[in-house]
C-alpha positions as CSV (number, residue, x, y, z in Angstrom):
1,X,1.3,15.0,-60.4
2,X,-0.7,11.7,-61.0
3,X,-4.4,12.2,-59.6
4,X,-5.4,8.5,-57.6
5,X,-8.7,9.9,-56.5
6,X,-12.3,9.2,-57.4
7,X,-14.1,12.5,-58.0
8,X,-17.2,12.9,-55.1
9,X,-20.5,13.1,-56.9
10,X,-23.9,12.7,-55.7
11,X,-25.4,8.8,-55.7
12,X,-21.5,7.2,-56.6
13,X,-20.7,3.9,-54.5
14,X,-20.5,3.6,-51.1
15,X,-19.9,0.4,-48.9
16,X,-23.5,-0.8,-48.2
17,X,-24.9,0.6,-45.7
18,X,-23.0,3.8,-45.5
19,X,-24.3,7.0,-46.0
20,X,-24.9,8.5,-49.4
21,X,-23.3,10.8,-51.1
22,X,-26.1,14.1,-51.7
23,X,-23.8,17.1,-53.2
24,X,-26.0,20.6,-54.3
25,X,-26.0,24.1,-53.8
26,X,-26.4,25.8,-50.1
27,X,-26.0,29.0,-51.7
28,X,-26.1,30.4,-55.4
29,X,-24.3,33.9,-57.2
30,X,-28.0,34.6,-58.8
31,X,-29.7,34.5,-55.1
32,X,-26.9,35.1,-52.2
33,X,-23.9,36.6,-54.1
34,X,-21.6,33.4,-53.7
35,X,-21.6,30.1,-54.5
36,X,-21.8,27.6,-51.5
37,X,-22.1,23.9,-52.0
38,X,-23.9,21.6,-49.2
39,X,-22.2,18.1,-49.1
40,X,-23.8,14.9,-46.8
41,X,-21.7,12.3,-47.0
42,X,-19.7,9.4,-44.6
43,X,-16.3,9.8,-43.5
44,X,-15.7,6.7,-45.9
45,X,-16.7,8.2,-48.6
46,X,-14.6,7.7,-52.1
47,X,-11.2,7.2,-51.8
48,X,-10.3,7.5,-48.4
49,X,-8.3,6.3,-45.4
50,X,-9.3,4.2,-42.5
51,X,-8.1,4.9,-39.4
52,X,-7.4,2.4,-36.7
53,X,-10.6,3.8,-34.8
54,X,-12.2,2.3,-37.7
55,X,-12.6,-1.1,-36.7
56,X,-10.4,-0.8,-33.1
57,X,-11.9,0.0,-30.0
58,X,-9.5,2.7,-28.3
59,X,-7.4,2.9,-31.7
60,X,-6.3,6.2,-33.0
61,X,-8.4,8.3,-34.7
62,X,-7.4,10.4,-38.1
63,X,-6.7,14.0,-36.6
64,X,-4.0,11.7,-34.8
65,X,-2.6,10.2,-37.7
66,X,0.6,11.9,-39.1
67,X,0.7,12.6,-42.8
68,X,4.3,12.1,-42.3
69,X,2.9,8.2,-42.4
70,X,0.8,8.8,-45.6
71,X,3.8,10.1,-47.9
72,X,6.5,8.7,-49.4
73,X,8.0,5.7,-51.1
74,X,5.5,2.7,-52.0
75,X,5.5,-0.6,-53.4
76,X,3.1,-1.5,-56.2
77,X,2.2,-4.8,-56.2
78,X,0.1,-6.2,-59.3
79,X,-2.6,-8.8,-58.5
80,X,-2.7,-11.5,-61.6
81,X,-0.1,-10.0,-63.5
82,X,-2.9,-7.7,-65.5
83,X,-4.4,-11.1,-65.9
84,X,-9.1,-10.6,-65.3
85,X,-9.4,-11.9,-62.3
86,X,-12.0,-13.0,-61.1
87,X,-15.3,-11.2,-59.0
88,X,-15.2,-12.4,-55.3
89,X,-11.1,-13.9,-55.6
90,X,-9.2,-14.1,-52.9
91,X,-5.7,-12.6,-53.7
92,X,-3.1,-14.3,-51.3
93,X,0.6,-13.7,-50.8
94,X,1.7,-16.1,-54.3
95,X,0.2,-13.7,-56.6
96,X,1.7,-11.0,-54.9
97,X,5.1,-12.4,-55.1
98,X,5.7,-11.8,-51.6
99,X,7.5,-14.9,-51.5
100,X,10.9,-13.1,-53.5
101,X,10.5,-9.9,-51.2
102,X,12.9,-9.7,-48.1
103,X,11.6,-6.2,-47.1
104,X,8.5,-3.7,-48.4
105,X,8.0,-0.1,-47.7
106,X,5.9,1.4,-45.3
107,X,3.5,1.9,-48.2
108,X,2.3,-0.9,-50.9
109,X,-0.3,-0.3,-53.1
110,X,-2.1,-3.7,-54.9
111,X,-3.6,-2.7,-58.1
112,X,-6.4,-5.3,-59.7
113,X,-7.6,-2.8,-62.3
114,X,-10.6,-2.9,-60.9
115,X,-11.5,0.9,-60.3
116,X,-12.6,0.5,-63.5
117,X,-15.8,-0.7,-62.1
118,X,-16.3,2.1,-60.5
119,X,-19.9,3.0,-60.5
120,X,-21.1,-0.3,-62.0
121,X,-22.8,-3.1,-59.8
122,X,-19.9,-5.5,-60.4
123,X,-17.5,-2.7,-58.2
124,X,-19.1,-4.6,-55.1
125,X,-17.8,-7.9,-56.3
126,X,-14.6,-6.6,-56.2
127,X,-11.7,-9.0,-55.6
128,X,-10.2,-9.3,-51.4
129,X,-6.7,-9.5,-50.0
130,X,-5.9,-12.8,-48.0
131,X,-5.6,-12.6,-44.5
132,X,-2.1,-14.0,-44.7
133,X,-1.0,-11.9,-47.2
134,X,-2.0,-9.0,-44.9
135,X,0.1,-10.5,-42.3
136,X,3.0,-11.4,-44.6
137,X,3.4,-7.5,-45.8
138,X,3.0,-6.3,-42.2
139,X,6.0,-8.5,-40.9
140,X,7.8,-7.7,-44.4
141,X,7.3,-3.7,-42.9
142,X,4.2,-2.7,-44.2
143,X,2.3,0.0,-42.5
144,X,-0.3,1.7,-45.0
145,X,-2.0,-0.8,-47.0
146,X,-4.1,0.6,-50.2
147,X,-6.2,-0.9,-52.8
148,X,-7.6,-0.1,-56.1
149,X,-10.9,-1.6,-55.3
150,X,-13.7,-0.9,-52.4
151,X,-12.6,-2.7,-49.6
152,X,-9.3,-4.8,-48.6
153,X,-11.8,-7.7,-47.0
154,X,-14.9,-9.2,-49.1
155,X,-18.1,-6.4,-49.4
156,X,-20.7,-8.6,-48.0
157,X,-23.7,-9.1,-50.3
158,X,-27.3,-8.9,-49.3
159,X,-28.0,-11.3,-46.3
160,X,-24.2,-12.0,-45.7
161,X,-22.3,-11.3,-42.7
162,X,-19.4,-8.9,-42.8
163,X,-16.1,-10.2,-41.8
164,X,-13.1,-8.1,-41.5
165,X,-9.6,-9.8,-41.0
166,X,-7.8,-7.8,-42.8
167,X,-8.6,-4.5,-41.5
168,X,-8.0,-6.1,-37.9
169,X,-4.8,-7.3,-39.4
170,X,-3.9,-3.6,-40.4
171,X,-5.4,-1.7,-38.1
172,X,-5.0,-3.7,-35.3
173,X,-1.1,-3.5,-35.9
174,X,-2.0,0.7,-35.6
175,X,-1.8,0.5,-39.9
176,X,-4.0,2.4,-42.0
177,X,-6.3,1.5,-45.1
178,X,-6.6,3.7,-47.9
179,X,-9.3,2.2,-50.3
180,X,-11.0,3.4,-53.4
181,X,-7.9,4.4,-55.1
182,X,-7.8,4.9,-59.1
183,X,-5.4,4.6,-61.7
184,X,-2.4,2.8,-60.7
185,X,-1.6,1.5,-63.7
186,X,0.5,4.7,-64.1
187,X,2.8,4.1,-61.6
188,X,5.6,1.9,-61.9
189,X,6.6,-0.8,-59.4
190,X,7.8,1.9,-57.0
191,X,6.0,5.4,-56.9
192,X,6.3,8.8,-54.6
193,X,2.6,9.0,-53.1
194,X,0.9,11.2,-50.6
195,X,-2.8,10.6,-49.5
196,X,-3.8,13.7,-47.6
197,X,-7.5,13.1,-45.4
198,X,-9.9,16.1,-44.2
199,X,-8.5,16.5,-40.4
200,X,-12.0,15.4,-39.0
201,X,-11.1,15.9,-35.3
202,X,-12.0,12.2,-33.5
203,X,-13.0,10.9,-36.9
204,X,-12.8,6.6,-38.2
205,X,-10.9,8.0,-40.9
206,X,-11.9,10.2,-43.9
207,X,-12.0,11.3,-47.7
208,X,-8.4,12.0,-49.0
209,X,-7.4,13.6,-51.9
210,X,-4.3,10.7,-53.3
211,X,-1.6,11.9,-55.4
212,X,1.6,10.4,-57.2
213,X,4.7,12.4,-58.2
């Protein structure tokens, strides 16, 4: 099995704004006998899924979501061609090659290579997804949309306003968005994944531990 997930440690990224991540003992073997370990973090943290209560008013929330939906066949889709690209690009449906596809799974993964950057400043500069391309792979079948970078939409930098089509693309179409993902560049175009979130009853969505076979 392939690990996709970004280990949760205090003070990694987080979208601004959101909570931070504080990991440390509750209870130790010296003092109580067994080791306990307190965690404070958002339900965004790391890799993790969006649910459609996310960003939708009345949408589902994760304890509803089925992980019969977060298994199984996907797509990997390769932004630039392992070309750099560039920080703040938009990556529309012609490098995606979505012009030559007839039919996608219910999952496709774009990798950028940019988990790399995970932990560095430049991880917020991340590269976006086009709105249109979003709409193309939800007509072409799409129905769980992951990235190898922060957020599927631009991360807004100090002073900017946050816009969002892509997640009301996907998760206004009752999709899902799992973002943060690592290490995609071990999969071939077509992989066996499973993304499997902490059933956080009435949750936005939630930390999920990603996996390849």
């Amino acid at each position: 099995m392939i690990d996709l997930s970004h280990r949760i440690t205090s003070g990694m990224t987080v979208f601004p704004g959101d909570p931070e991540v504080t990991t440390g003992p509750a209870l130790t073997l010296a003092r109580d006998g067994v080791a306990v370990e307190r965690l404070e973090l958002g339900s965004h943290t790391g890799t993790h899924v969006d649910a459609p209560a996310h960003t939708i008013a009345g949408g589902r929330t994760i304890d509803r979501v089925s992980l019969d939906e977060l298994t199984g066949e996907a797509l990997v889709l390769e932004a630039a061609a392992g070309a750099e690209i560039a920080e703040r690009s938009g990556i529309g449906a012609a490098a995606l090659g979505l012009g030559e596809l007839a039919r996608v799974p219910p999952i496709v993964l774009i990798r950028t290579g940019w988990d790399r950057r995970f932990g560095e400043a430049s991880y917020l500069r991340h590269p976006h997804l086009e709105a249109e391309a979003a709409e193309r792979l939800l007509e072409l079948g799409m129905r769980v949309l992951g990235v190898d970078f922060l957020n599927p939409d631009p991360t807004p930098g100090p002073g900017e306003e946050a816009d969002f089509p892509v997640h009301a693309a996907v998760l206004g179409a009752d999709g899902l968005i799992v973002e943060n993902l690592r290490g995609l560049e071990q999969l071939g175009r077509t992989a066996r994944v499973g993304f499997f979130p902490l059933p956080l009853a009435g949750g936005d969505g939630a930390p999920v531990r990603a996996v390849a076979w």
